[in-house]
N, C-alpha and C positions, 0 to 999 in steps of 0.2 A: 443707232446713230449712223448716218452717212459718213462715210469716210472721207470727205471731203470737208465736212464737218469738224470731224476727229482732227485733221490738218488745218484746219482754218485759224486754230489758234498758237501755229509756232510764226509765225512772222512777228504776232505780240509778244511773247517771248522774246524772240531773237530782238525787239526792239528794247522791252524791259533791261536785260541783260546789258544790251549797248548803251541804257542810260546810264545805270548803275552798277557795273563791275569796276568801271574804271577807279572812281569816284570812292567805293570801298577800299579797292586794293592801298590807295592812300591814305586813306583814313588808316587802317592796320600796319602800313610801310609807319606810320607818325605814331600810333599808338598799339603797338603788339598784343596787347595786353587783350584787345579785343579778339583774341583766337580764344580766349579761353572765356570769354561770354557768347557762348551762339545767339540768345536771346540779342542784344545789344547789338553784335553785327547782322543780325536778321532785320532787328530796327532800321539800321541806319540803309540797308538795302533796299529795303524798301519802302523808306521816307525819299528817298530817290526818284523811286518807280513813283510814289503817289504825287509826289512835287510834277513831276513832266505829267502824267497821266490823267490824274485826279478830277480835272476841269472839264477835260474832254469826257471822261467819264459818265461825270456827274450830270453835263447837259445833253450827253445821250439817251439818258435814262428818265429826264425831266416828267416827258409826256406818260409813260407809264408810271413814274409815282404818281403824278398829280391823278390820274386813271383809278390807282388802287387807292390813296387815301384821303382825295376830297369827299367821295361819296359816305365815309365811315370816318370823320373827322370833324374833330369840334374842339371850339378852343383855342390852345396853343401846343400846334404841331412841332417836335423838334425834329430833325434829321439828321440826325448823326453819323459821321461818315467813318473813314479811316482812320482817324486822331490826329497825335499833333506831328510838328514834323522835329525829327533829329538831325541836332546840325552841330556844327565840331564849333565851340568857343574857346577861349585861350584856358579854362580853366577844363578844358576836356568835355565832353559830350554832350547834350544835353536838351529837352526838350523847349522847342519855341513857341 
């Protein structure tokens, strides 16, 4: 791997983070209790990253799915992605 390569992906990063540290930090400031589920705050972090990201993602990557599984596909294709998203309701956490 090119090292340039190797660095090409901390700007994603650094952008990930800028979506979603904030946004956590308050979730855990409103409900504490989420330091003691890694799992749950790991969700919620990055239901964050996939909420901003996910789109852009997903139509990046169009041309190469469609590449790899029209030719071996029949049917009804599903494509299932990241899941659903976590988002804070008045009764605490929960998926949408």
């Amino acid at each position: 791997m090119r090292l340039a390569a190797a660095f090409g992906l901390l700007p994603d990063f650094r952008s990930a983070i800028g979506v979603a540290l904030w946004p956590t930090i308050l979730a855990v400031w409103r409900a504490p209790s989420l330091l003691f589920r890694p799992q749950g705050l790991s969700r919620l972090f990055m239901s964050r990253v996939w909420n901003s990201f996910g789109n852009g993602v997903d139509e990046a990557g169009r041309d190469t799915k469609q590449a790899l599984i029209t030719p071996h596909a029949y049917g009804v294709v599903l494509d299932l992605g990241a899941g659903g998203s976590l988002e804070h309701n008045e009764g605490g956490y929960g998926f949408i």
